[in-house]
C-alpha positions as a Markdown table, in Angstrom:
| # | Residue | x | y | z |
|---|---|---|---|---|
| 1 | Unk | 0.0 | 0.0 | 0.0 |
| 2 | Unk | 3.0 | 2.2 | 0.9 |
| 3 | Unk | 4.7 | 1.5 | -2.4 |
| 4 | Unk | 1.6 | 2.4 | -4.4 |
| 5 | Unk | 1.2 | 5.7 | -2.2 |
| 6 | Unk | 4.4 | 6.4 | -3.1 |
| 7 | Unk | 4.2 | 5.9 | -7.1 |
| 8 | Unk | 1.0 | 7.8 | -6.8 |
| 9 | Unk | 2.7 | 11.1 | -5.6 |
| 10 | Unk | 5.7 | 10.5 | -7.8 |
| 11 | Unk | 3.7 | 10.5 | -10.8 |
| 12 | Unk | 1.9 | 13.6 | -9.4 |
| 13 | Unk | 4.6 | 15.3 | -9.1 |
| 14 | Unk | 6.5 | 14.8 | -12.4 |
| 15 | Unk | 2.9 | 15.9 | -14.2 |
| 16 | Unk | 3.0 | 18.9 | -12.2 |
| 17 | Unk | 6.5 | 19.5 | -12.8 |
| 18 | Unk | 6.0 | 18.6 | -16.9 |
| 19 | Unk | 2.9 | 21.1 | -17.3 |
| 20 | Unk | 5.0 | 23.9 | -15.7 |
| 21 | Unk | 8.0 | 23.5 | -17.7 |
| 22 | Unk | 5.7 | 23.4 | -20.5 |
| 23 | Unk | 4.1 | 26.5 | -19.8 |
| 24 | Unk | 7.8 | 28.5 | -18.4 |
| 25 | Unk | 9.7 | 26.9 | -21.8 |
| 26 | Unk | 10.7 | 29.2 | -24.1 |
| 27 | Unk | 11.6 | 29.2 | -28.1 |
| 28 | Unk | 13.7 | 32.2 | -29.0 |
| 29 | Unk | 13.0 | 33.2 | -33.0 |
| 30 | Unk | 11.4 | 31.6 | -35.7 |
| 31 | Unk | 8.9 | 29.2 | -34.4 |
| 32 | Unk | 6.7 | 27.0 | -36.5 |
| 33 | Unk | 2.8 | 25.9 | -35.7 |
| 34 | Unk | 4.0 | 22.6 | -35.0 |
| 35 | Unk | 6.3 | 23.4 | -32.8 |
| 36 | Unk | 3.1 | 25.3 | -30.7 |
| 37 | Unk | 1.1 | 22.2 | -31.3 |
| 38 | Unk | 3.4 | 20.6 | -29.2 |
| 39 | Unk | 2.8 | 22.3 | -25.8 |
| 40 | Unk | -0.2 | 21.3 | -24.1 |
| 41 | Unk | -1.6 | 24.9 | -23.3 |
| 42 | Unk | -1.9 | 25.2 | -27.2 |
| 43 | Unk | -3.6 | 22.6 | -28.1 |
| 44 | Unk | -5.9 | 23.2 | -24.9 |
| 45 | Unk | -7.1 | 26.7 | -25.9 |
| 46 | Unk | -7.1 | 26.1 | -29.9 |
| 47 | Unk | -9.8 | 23.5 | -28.9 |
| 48 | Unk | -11.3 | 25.1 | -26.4 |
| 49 | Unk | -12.1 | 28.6 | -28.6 |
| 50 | Unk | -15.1 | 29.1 | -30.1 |
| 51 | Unk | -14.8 | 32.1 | -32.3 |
| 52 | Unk | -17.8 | 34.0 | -34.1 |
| 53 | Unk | -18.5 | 32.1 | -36.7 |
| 54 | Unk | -20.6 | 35.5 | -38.2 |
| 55 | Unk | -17.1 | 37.4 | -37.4 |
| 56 | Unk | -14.6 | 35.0 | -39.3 |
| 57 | Unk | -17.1 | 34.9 | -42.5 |
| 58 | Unk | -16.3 | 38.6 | -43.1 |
| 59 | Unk | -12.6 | 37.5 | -42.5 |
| 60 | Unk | -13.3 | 35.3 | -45.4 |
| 61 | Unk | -14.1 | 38.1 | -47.8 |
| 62 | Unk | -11.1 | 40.6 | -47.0 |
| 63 | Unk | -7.9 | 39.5 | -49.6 |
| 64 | Unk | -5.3 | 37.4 | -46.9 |
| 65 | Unk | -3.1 | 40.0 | -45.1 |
| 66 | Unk | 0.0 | 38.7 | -44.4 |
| 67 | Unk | 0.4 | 38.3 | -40.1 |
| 68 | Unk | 3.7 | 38.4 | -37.8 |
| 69 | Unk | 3.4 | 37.4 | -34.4 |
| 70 | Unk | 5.8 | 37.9 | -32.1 |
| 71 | Unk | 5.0 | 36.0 | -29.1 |
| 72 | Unk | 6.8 | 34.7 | -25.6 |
| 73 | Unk | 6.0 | 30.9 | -25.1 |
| 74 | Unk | 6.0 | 31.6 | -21.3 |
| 75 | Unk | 3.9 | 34.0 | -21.5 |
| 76 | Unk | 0.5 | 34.0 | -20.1 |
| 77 | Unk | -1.1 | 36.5 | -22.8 |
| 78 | Unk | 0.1 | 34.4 | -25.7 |
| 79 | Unk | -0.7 | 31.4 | -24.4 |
| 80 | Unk | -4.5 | 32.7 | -25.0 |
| 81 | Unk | -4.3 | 34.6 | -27.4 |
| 82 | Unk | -2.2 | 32.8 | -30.4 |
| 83 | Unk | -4.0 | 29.3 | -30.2 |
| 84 | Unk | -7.1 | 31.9 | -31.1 |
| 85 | Unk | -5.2 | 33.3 | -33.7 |
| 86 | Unk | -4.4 | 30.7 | -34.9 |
| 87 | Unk | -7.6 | 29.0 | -34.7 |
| 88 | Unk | -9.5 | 31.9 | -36.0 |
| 89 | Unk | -7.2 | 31.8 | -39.3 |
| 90 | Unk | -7.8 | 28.7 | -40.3 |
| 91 | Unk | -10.9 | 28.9 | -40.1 |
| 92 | Unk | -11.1 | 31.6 | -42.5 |
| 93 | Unk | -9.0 | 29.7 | -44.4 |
| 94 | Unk | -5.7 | 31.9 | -44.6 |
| 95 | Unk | -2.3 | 31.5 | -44.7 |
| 96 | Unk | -0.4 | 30.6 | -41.1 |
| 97 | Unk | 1.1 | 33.8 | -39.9 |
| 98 | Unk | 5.1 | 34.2 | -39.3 |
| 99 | Unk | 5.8 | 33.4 | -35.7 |
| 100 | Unk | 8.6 | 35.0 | -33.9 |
| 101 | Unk | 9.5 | 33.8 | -30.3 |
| 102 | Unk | 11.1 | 36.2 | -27.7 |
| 103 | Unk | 12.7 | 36.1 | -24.8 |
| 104 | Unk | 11.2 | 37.3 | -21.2 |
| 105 | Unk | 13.7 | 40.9 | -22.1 |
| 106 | Unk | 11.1 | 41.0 | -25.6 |
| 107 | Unk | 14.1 | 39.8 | -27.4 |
| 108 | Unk | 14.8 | 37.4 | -30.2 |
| 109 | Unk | 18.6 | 36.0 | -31.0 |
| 110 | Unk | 17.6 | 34.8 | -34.4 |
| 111 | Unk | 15.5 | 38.0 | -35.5 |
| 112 | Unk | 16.5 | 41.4 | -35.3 |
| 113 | Unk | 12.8 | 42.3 | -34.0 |
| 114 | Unk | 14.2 | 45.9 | -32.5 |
| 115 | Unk | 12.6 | 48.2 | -35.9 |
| 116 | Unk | 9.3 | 46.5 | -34.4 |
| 117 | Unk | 9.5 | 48.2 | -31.1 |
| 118 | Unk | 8.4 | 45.9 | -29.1 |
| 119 | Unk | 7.2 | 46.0 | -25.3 |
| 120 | Unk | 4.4 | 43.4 | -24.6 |
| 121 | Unk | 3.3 | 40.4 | -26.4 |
| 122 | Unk | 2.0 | 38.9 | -27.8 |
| 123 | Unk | 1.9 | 41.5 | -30.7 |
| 124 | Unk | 0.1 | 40.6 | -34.1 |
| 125 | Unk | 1.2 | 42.8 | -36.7 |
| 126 | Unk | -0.8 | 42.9 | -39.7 |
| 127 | Unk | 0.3 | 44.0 | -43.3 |
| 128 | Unk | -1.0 | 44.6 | -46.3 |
| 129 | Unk | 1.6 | 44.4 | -49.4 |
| 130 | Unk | 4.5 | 44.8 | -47.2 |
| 131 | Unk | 2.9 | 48.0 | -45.4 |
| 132 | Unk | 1.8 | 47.5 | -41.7 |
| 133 | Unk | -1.8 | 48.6 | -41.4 |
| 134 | Unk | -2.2 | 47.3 | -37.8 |
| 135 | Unk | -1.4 | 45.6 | -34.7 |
| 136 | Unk | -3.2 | 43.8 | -31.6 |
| 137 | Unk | -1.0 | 44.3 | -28.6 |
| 138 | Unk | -1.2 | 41.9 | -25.9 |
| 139 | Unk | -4.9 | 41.6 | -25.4 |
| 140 | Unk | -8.2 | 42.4 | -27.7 |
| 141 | Unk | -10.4 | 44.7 | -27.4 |
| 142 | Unk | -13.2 | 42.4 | -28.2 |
| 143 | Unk | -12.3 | 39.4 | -29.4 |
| 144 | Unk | -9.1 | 38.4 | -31.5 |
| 145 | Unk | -11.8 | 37.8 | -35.0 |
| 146 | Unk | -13.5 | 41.2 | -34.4 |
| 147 | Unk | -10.3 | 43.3 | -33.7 |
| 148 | Unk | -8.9 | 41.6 | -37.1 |
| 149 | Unk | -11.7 | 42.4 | -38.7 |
| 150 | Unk | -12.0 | 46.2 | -37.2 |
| 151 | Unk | -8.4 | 46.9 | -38.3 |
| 152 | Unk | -9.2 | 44.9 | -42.1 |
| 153 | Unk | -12.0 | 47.6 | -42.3 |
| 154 | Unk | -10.5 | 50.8 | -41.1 |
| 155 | Unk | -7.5 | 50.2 | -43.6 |
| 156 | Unk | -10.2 | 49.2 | -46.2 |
| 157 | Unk | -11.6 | 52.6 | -46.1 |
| 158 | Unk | -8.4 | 54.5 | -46.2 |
């Protein structure tokens, strides 16, 4: 009974000790989606978004933007809100965005991210034939589909 007490709390332990490495780990420049897919708190909120299905049918109608994201895989922010991203995209069947990780200082060894002035992330930049037209900085207003959509429409009308 001892013994199986014992393997009990071991195995405890070394989930608990998994799940926070997996959520402290982080990739420093150019990530690829699966590289996200393999950290459990990615594949746990992709699933678990349910976007606007309303909202990412007018995504479906703009011409595909091109999206950086420059994101910290131990951070809290982009652990929400790049599986939605993400998520939200395919859906509206674009193209995956470039991912850029970065360090807890907001820096990247393998990408010289410094023109980008970045502070928080994660930060989704959006562009539209090489010309930024808008960015989401480490939350949304509303929702990740309607603050893509708000910022497809403002540069629509300029």
């Amino acid at each position: 009974m001892k013994s199986t007490l014992f393997l009990f709390f071991i195995t405890l332990s070394l989930l608990t000790m998994a799940q926070h490495k997996d959520s402290t780990a982080i990739i420093d420049g150019k990530i690829s989606i699966s590289q996200l897919e393999e950290f459990g708190w990615f594949k746990k909120n992709y699933a678990e978004y349910k976007p606007a299905m309303s909202i990412v049918g007018e995504l479906t109608t703009f011409k595909k933007c091109s999206l950086l994201v420059i994101l910290g895989t131990w951070c809290s922010d982009s652990h929400e809100l790049v599986p939605q991203l993400i998520k939200v995209l395919d859906l509206a069947g674009w193209k995956q965005p470039e991912l850029i990780g970065v360090d807890r200082k907001k820096q990247s060894s393998g990408v010289d991210i410094k023109p980008l002035n970045i502070e928080y992330v994660p930060v989704i930049i959006i562009f539209d034939k090489g010309k930024e037209i808008g960015r989401i900085v480490e939350t949304t207003k509303k929702s990740i589909e309607e603050d893509l959509l708000e910022i497809l429409q403002k540069s629509k009308q300029q």
